[in-house]
N, C-alpha and C positions, 0 to 999 in steps of 0.2 A: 504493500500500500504506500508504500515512502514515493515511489516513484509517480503516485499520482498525485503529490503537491505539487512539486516542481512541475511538471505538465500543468497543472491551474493555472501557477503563476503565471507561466511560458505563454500563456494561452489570454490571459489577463494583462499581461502586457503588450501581448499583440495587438489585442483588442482595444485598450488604450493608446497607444500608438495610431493606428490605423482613424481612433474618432479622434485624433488633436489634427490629424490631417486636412481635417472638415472644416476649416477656415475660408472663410469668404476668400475667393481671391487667388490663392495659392502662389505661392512665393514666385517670384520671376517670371508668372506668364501672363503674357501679353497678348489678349485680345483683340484689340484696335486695327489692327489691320484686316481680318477677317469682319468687324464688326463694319470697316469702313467699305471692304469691297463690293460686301452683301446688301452694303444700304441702298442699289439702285434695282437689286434683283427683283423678279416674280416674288410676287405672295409665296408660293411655298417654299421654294430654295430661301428668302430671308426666314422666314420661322423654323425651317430648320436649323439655320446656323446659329440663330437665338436660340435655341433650345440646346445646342451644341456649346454656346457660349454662357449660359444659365448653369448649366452641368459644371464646368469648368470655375464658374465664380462660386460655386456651390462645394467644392473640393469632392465632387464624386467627380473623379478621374478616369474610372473606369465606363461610367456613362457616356462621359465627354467622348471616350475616345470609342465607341461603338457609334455616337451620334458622328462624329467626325469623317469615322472613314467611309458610312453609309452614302455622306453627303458628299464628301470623293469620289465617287463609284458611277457621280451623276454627271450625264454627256453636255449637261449645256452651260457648266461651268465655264468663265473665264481664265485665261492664261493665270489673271490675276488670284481669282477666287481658287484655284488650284493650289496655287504660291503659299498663298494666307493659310488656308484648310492644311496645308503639308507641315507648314514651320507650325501650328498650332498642333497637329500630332506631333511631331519631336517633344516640341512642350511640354505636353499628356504625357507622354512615353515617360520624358526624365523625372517627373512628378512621381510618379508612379512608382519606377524606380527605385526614387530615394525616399516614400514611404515606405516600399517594404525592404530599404536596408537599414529603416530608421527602426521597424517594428524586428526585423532578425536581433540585431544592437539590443534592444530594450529582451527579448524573447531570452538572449545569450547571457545577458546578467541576471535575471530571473532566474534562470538556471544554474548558476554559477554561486548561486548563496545560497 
């Protein structure tokens, strides 16, 4: 039974981890240029990338980046709106990233006491 504390902690720290991540915002990424490309588009391509960019201020990264590449995948994007939609997946990506090497970090000292 010993080994199922550390496993809670491990598990409680993830979990902690993973909700401070849910910061409005999310450290270093920038919007603005998808927000700006999008602002001349159709009615559905712009509520898509708002809902792409909602996700993203919202720190569910993982949403962002399913709305993202959905909205990549669409033919009557601009050279531009491709541009913005691409650097804003990298964005997602490293977020994402460096929450789950911030929740391993936190999981590994958990572990470690």
């Amino acid at each position: 039974m010993r080994i199922g504390i550390p496993f809670i902690a491990a598990f409680a720290a993830i979990a902690l981890a993973v909700a401070g991540c849910s910061k409005e915002g999310g450290p270093g990424i920038d919007t603005t240029a998808v927000q700006k490309s999008f602002a001349p588009a159709e009615a559905a391509l712009k509520a898509a990338s708002a809902k792409a960019v909602d996700a993203v201020k919202k720190g569910d990264y993982s949403g962002a980046l399913k709305e993202l590449q959905l909205l990549a995948g669409d033919i009557k994007l601009t050279d531009e709106q491709k541009k913005a939609i691409n650097d804003l997946i990298e964005q997602v990506k490293r977020a994402l990233a460096d929450a789950g090497n911030k929740a391993l970090g936190e999981a590994q000292k958990a572990l470690g006491k």
